[in-house]
N, C-alpha and C positions, 0 to 999 in steps of 0.2 A: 504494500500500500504506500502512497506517497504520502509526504510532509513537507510541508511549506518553510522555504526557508529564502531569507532577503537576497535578492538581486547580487548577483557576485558576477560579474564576466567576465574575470581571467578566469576560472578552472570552469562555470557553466557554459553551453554550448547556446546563443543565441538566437542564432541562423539557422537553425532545422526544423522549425517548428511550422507545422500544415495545419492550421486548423479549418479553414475552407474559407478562411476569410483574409484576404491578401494584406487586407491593410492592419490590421487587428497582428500579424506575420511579420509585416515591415516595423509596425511600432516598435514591436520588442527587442527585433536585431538591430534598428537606427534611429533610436529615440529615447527606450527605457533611460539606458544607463545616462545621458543627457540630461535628462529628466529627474534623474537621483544626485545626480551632481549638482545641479539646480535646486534643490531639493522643493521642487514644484510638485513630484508625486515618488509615493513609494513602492516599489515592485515589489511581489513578493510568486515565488517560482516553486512548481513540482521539477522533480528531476527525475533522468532514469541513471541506470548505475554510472554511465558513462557519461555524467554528468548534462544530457543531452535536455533543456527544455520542451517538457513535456505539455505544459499548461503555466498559468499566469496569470494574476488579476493584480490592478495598481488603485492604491487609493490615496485621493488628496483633501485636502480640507476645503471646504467650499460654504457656501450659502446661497439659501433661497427666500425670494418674496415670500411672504403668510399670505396674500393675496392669491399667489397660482397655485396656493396648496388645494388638496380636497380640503373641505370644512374639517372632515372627522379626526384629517393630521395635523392643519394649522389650529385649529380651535388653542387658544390661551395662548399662542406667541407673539412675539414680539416682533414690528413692521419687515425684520429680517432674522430668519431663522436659520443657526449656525446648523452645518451639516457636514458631511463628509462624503463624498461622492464616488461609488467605485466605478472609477473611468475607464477598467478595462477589465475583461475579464475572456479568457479564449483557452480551449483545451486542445489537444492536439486530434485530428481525424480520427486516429487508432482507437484514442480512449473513446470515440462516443458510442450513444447507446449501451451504457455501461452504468449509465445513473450519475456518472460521476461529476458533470456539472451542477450537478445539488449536491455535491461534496465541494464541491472549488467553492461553489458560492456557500456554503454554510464557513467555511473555513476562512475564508474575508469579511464575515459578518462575525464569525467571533472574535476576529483579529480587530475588527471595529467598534465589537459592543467594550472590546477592553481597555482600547486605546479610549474612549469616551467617559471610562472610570477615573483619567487623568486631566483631558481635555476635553473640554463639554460639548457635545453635539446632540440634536434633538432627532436629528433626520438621518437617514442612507437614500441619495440618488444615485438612480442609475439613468443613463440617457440611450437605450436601446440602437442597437444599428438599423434593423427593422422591427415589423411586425413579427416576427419568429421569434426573433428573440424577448419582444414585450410580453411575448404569452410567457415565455418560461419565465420570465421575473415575478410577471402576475400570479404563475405556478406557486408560487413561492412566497405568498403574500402581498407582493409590492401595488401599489397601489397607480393606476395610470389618470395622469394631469390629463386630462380630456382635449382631444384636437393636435397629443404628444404623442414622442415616442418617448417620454420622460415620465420616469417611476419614481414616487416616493416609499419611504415605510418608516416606520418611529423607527428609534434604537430599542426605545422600553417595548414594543411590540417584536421587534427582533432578539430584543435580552430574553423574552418571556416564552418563545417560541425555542429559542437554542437549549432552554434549562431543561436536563433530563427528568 
């Protein structure tokens, strides 16, 4: 089984990763580590023994209007509500149909709900590529801004969902 662990490109392998989605491919082999350095967002990587990138999701901190929320998510916040946004998430062709992108994304939402036990966020956005992939977010609780391909979901609805 894989385990997530932060963005390293001298010994992980970047560049081999097919998830059927070209640009989601390109990010990661000429941009992640850009992006880490900047520290605009954080990657965090499944591996296979050979260190090859198998899968990937990045998250950065971000906010949104309480106006474009649903009511049921913005209700009680403040004109802008801090959140954290996971901006990328792609598993590699091999592994799909395996369940295991509701392992990638369970495993970014607990790496979320805990990093928010230090720095306070109220929200997880996600901003879908298309319609495919809005359903699998919505699989998953997320919640879709009407007229988007952009999902919300609380943290405390995500905290309360991940606890055994």
């Amino acid at each position: 089984m894989f385990r997530s662990q932060a963005l390293n490109p001298d010994p992980q392998r970047l560049d081999a990763l097919d998830s059927g989605e070209p640009s989601m491919d390109t990010w990661l082999s000429e941009h992640a580590s850009g992006a880490e350095a900047r520290r605009v967002a954080r990657t965090f990587v499944w591996t296979s023994e050979d260190q090859t990138v198998m899968a990937y999701y990045s998250l950065t901190g971000h906010r949104i209007v309480r106006d474009e929320l649903p009511k049921s998510v913005g209700r009680g916040s403040s004109s802008e509500v801090p959140a954290v946004l996971l901006a990328r998430l792609a598993l590699d062709k091999s592994l799909h149909g395996q369940g295991l992108g509701g392992v990638l994304l369970a495993d970014a939402l607990e790496r979320i709900v805990v990093a928010t036990q230090t720095v306070a966020a109220r929200i997880v956005v996600v901003d879908a590529l298309h319609e495919r992939a809005a359903t699998f977010y919505e699989h998953y609780g997320f919640k879709r801004i009407p007229g988007t391909l952009r999902l919300v979901q609380k943290v405390s609805d995500v905290a309360a969902a991940l606890k055994p």
